[in-house]
C-alpha positions as CSV (number, residue, x, y, z in Angstrom):
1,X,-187.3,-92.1,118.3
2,X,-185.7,-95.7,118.1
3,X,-186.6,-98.2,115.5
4,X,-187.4,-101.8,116.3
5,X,-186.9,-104.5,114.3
6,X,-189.5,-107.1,113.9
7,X,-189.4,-109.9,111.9
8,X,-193.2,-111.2,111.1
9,X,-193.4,-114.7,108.6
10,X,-189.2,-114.5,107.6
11,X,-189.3,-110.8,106.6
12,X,-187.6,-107.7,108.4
13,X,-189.6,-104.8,109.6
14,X,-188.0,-101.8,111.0
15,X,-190.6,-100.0,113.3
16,X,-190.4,-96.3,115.0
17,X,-191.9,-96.0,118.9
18,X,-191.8,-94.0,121.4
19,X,-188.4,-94.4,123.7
20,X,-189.3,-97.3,126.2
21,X,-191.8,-99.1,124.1
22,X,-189.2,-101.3,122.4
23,X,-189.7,-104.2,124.3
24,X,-193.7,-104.3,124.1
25,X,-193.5,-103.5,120.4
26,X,-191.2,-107.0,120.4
27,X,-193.6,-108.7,121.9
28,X,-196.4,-107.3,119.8
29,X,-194.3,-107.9,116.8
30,X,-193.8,-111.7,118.2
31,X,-197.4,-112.0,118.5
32,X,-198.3,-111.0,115.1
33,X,-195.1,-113.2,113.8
34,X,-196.5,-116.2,115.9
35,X,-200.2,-115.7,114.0
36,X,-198.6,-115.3,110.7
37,X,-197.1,-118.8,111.1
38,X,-200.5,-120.2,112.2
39,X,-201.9,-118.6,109.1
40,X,-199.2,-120.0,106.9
41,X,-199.2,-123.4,108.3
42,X,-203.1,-124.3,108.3
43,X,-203.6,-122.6,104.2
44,X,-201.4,-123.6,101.3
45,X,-200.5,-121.4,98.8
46,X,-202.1,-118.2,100.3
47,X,-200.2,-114.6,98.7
48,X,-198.2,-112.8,101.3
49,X,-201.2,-110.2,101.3
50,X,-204.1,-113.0,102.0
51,X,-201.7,-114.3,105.0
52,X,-201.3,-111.0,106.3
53,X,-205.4,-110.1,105.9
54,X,-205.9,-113.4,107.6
55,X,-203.1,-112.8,110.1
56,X,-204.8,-109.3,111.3
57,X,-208.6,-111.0,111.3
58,X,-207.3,-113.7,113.5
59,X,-205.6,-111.2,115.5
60,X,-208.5,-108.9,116.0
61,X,-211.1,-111.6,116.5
62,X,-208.8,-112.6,119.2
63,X,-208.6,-109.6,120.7
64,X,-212.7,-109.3,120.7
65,X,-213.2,-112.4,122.2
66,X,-210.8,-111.2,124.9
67,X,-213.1,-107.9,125.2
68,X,-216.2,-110.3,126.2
69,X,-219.0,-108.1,125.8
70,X,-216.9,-104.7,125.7
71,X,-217.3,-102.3,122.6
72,X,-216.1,-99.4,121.1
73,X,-218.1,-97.0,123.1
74,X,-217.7,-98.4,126.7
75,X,-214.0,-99.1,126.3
76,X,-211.2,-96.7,127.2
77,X,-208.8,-98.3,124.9
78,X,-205.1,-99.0,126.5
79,X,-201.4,-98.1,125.2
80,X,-201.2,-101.6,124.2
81,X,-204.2,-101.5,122.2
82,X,-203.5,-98.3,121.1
83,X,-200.0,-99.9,120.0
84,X,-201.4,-102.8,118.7
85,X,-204.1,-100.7,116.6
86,X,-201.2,-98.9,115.0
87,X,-199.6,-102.3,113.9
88,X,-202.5,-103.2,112.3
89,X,-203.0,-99.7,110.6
90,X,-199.7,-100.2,109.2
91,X,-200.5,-104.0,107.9
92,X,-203.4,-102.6,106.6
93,X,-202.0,-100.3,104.4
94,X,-198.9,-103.0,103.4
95,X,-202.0,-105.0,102.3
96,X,-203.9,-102.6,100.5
97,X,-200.4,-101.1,99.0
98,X,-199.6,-104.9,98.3
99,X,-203.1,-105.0,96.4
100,X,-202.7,-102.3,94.1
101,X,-199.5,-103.7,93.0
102,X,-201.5,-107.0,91.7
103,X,-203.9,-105.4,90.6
104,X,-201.7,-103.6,87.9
């Protein structure tokens, strides 16, 4: 299983996929770098977990708008979404981890 590396707002990431889904997880891994600088640019002074939550809500409102009217239950999601779901999942736990450390 190769690892990817993805760098997302100046810090390396090191990803595991599937062999021959390096090259979509790079451009997934852009994507979510290229939101992370939108972020980061339009709000001053946001923690690297707020830019990340923000970075993900961006990213998923996009991807609903692209949906149109589509759900949960009428949609067979796609390897890309799929993909794309598992990024996310991972930010999402980075966050919460990220969360607990301020917390204490």
């Amino acid at each position: 299983m190769p690892d990817v590396k993805l760098s997302i707002a100046g810090r390396d990431y090191f990803v595991a996929c599937n062999a021959g889904e390096e090259q979509r997880l790079l451009e997934l891994g852009a994507l979510v770098d290229a939101t992370a600088l939108e972020v980061a640019g339009g709000a001053r002074g946001l923690t690297e977990t707020r830019a990340l939550l923000f970075s993900a809500l961006l990213l998923a409102d996009k991807l609903h708008e692209a949906g149109g009217t589509a759900t949960a239950d009428n949609v067979e999601p796609s390897s890309a979404m799929l993909q794309s779901s598992d990024i996310l999942e991972g930010l999402a736990t980075r966050l919460e981890n990220l969360a607990l450390r301020l917390e204490n």
